[in-house]
PASERO-805621 format. One record per residue: residue in one letter; x, y, z of N, C-alpha, C in turn. Coordinates in pm, whole numbers, plus 50000, padded with zeros to 5 digits. Example, Ala and Ser with C-alpha at 12.3 -4.5 7.8 and 13.67 -1.06 7.14 Angstrom:
PASERO-805621
A513194943150780512304955050780513204967050780
S512854977550708513674989450714512905000350787
//
This chain:
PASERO-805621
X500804987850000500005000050000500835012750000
X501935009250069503205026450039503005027449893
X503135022349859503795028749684502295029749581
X501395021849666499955030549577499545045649683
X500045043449810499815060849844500605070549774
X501775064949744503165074249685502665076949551
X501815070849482501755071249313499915083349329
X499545079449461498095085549466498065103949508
X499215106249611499525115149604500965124749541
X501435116149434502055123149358501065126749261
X500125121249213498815125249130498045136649210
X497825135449356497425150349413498375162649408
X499335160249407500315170449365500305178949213
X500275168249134500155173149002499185180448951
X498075175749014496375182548979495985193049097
X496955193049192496885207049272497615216149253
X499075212249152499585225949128498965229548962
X498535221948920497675223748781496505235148848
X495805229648966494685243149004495165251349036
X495815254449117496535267549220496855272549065
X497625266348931498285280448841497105284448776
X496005278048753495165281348700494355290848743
X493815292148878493155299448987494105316249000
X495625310248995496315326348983496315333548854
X496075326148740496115330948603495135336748597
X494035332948675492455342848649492305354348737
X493145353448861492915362848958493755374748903
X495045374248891496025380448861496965376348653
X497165386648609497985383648461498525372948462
X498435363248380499085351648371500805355048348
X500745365548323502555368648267503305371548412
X502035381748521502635381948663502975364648701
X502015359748674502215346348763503505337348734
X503315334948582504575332948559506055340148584
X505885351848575507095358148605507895356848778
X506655355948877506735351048992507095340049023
X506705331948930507355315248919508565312348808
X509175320748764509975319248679511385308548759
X511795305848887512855296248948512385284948926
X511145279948936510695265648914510325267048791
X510195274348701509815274048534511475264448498
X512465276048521513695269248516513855257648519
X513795253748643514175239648688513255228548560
X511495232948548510995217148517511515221548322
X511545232548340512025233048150513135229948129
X513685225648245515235218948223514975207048184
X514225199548287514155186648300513145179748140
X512505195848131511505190748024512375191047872
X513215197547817514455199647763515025185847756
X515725181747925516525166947915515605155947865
X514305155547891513765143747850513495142147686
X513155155047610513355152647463514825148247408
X515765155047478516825149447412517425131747472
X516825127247575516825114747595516035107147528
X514915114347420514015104947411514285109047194
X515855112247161515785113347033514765126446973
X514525137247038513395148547033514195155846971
X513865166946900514835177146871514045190146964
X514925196547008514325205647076514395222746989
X513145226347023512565236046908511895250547007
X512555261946927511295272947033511245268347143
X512645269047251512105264347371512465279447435
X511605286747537511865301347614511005296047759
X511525305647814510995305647974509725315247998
X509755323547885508525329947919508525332547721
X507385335247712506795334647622506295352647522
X506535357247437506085368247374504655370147398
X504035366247433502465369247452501915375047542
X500995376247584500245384047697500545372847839
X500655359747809500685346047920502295347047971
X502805348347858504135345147963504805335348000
X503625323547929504155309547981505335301647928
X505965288947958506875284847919506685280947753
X507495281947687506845272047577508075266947500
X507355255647430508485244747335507735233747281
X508015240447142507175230647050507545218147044
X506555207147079506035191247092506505190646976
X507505177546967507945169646857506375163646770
X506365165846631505035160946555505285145846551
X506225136946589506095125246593507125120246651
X506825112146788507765105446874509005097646815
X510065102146866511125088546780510595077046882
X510305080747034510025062147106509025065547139
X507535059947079506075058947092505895058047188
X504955059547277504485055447434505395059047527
X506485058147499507735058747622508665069547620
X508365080747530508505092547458508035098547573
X506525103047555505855112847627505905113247782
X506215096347835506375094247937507575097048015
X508095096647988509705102448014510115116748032
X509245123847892509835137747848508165142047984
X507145137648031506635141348144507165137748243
X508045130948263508325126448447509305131548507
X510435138848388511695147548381511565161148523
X510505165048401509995178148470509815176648632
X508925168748642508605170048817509295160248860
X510515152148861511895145348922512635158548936
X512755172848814513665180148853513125187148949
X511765194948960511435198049092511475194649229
X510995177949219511175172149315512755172049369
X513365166649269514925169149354515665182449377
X515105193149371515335206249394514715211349516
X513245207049529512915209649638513075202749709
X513465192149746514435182349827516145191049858
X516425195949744518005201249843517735212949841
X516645220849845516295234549910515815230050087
X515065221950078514875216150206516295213750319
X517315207150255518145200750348519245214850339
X518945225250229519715234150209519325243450352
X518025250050320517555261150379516215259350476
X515695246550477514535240950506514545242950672
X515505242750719515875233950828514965241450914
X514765251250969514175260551068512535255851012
X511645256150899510375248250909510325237750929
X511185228750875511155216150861511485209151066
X512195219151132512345217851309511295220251340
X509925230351310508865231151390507835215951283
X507845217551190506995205351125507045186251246
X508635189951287508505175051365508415177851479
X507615189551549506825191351653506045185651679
X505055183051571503655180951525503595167951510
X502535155151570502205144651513501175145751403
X501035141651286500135136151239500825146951106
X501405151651093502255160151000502385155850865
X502685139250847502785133750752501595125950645
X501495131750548500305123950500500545107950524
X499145097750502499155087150568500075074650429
X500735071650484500885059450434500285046850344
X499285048350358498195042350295496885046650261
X495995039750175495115044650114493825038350122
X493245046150185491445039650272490865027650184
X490435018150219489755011150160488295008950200
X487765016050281486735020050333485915034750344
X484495036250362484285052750304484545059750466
X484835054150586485465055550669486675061550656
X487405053050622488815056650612489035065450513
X488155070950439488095079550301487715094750360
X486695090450465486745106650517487965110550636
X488465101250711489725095650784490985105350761
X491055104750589491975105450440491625122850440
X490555127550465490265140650423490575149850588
X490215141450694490695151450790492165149150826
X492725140550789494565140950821495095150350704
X494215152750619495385164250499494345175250516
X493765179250608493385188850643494245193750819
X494305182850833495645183350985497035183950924
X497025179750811498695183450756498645197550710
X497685203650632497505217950643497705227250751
X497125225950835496825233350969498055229551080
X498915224051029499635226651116501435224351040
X501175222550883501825230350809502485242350787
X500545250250820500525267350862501195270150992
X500895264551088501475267151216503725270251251
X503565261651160505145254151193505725269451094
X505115270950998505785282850939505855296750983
X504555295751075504755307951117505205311451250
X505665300351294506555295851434507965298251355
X508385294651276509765296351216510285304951201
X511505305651209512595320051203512275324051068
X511255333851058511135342150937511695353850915
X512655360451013513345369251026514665361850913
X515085348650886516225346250796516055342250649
X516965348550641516615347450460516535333950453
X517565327750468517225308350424516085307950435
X515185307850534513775305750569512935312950415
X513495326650408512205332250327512525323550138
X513915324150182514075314350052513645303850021
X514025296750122513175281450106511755279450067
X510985292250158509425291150134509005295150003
X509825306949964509565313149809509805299349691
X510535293949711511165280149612510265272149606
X509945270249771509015255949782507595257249725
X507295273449734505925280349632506685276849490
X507355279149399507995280249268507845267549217
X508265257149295508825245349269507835231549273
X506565236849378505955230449367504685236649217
X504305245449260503275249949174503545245949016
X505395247049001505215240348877505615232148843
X505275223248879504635207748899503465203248772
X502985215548787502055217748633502275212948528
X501555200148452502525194448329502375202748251
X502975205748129503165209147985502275214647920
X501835218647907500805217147801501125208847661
X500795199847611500775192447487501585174547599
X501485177847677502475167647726501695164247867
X500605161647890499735159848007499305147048047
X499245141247909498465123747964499735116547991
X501315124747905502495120747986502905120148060
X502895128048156502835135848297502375123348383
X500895124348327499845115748422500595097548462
X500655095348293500915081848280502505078248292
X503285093548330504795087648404504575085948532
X503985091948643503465094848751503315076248794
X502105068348681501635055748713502995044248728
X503615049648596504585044848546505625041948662
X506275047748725506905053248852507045048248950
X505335048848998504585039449113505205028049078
X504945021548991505175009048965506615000648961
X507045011748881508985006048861509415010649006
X509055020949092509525019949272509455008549341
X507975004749281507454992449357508654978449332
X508304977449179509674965249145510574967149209
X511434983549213512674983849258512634979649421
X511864982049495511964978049619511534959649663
X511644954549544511714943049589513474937049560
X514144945349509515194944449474516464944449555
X515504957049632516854964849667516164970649862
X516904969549973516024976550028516294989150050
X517174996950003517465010950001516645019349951
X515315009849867514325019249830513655025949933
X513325015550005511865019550070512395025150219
X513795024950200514785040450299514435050350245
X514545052350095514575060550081513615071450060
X511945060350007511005066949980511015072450143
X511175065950246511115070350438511395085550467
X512625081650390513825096150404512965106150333
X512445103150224511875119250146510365117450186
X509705107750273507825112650290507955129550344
X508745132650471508545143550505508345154250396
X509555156350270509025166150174508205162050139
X507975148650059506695147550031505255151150092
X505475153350213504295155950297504225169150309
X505225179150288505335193150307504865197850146
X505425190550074504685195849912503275191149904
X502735186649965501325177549937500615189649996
X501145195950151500505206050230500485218750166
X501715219950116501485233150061500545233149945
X500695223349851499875228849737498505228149799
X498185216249874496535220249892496315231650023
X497185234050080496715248050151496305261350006
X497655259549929497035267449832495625269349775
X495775256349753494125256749627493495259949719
X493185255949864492525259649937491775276249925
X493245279849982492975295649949492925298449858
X493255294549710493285304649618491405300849514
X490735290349587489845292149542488815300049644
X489355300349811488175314349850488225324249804
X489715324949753489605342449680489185347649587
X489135334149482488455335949351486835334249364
X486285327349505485125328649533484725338249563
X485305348349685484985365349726485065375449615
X486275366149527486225381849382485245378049296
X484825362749312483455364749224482475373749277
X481885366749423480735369849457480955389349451
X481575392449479481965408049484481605414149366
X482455405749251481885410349108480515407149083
X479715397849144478365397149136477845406049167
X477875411349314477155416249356477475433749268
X478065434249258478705447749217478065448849058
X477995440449001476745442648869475355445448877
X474745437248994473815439949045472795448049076
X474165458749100474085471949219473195482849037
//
């Protein structure tokens, strides 16, 4: 059951930093948002870059921000895979391995002062496993609502007076949010994500340094899971108050 929680919430990750950019693109210029996220644009257009050229791609029009009003990353999708199926999958899983291992040595870099109040807290870590009951399904919804809430806590207990601190948090916003697959490159994303789950799983029958290691990284994993859904959290009351506001304000 570890490695179907690990494959279930790396899929909550992906489809929560997919909302949170989407939710800021409507609130605020998509070119601000991006431009605000331009450190983790870096990082996954690196990774998104390495995986075409691992996968025989030629890489074409690739920029970090874009001539348009969006701003967004862009790089034109090869019109036909040199390796079918295992192409898209790859040139998606690049991207969020380079985040992930970035926000992993921003953590052990600069982390240290949140990451000391986070193991204050029991229940900090998302769960290990995955409900098989509608019990354990609502169980599932108040522990990542307790990994939120005291997510929030630990950060604002933390030495925010030091830059490491404000760095780390600014990154760990950057790095997770874009997490966001590709555009043209999404069911890749999805289906490296499955892909993943699975070859971890093999590998840990192999080897037991895996399932050290998945041990060693749950904590980020549990701190990226919190942040993005504290985000969406908030960033859909706000887009709820600037609706209802703009409602009411037509109204008038």
């Amino acid at each position: 059951m570890l490695y179907a929680a690990l494959t279930f919430w790396l899929l909550v990750i992906v489809f929560s930093a997919w909302g949170v950019h989407g939710l800021w693109s409507r609130l605020v210029k998509p070119r601000v948002v991006n431009t605000v996220l331009l450190p983790g644009t870096l990082v996954a257009q690196l990774g998104h870059v390495l995986g075409l050229l691992i996968t025989g791609n030629p890489v074409r029009n690739t920029t970090l921000m874009g001539d348009d009003e969006k701003g967004a990353p862009q790089s034109d999708a090869p019109e036909t895979q040199r390796i079918p199926v295992v192409g898209p999958i790859v040139t998606g899983l690049l991207p969020l391995v380079a985040c992930a291992a970035c926000l992993y040595a921003a953590a052990r870099l600069w982390g240290g002062s949140v990451f000391e109040g986070l193991s204050r807290y029991n229940g900090i870590t998302i769960p290990h496993a995955l409900p098989t009951t509608l019990a354990g399904a609502w169980d599932l919804l108040r522990d990542s609502v307790s990994v939120m809430e005291n997510l929030l806590i630990a950060v604002r207990q933390s030495d925010l007076t030091r830059w490491q601190t404000l760095l780390f948090l600014y990154l760990a916003v950057c790095l997770t949010v874009r997490m966001t697959p590709f555009e043209g490159n999404r069911r890749g994303a999805i289906g490296a994500i499955l892909l993943a789950g699975l070859t971890i799983c093999v590998l840990s029958l192999l080897s037991p340094r895996v399932p050290e290691f998945i041990a060693s990284s749950w904590p980020v994993l549990s701190f990226a899971v919190g942040t993005l859904l504290f985000l969406l959290l908030f960033s859909l009351a706000v887009s709820g108050v600037v609706g209802l506001v703009k409602t009411l304000a037509r109204n008038e």
